[in-house]
C-alpha positions in Angstrom: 84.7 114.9 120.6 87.4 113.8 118.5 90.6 113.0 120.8 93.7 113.4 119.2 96.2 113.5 122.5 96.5 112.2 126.1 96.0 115.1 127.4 92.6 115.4 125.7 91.5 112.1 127.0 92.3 113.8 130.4 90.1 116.7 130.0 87.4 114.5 128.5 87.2 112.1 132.0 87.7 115.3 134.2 85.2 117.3 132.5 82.4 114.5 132.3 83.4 113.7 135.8 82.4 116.9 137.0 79.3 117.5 134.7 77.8 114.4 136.7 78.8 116.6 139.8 81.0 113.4 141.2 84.2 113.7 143.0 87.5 111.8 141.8 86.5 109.6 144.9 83.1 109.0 143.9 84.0 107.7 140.6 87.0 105.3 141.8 84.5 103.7 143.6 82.2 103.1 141.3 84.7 101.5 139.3 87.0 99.8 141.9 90.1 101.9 142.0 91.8 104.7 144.5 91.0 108.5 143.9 94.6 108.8 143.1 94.3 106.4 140.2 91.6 108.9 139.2 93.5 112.3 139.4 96.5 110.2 137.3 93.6 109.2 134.8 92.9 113.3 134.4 96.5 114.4 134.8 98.5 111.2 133.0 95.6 109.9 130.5 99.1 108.0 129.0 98.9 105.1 131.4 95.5 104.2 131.4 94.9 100.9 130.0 92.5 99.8 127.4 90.3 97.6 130.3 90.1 101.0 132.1 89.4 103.2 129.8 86.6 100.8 129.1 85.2 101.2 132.8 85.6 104.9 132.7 83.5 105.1 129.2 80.3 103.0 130.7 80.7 104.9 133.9 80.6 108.2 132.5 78.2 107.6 129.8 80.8 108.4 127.4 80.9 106.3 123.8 84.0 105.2 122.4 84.4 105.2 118.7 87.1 103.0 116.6 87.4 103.7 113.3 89.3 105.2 110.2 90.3 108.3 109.8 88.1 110.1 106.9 90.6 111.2 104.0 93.2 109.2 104.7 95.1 106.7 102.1 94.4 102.9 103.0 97.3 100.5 102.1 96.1 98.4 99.3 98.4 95.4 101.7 96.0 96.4 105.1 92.8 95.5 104.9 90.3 98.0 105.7 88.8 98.4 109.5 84.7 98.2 109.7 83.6 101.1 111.8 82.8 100.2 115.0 80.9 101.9 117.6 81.1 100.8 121.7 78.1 102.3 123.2 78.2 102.0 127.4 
């Protein structure tokens, strides 16, 4: 799923959270944070950093994908990003 806003990220860790059938609670602990850092993840996807958004990937099975956009102009100036592919 491409995410283009915060507030897809949020529906992304809600609904993958709740596919695995785990509670906001159950996933804070498995990565080391409050339930309420959870339900700001799903509600204010804005603030989470990139070290959590890292935890959150490998803990919901969820890849992360960092690349260029297809059809878009490169500056000749910028070189050009490899695609790279985290897989948790």
């Amino acid at each position: 799923m491409k995410i283009n806003t915060p507030k897809d990220l949020s529906a992304v860790i809600r609904d993958s959270r709740k596919s695995k059938g785990w509670t906001q609670a159950n996933l804070a602990k498995r990565i080391g944070v409050y339930q309420r850092d959870i339900s700001n993840y799903e509600t204010k996807s804005e603030k989470v950093s990139v070290e959590m958004l890292i935890k959150l990937c490998a803990a919901l099975d969820l890849e992360l994908n960092i690349g260029n956009q297809p059809n878009k102009e490169v500056s000749a100036t910028a070189a050009p990003y490899a695609k790279k592919s985290l897989r948790f």
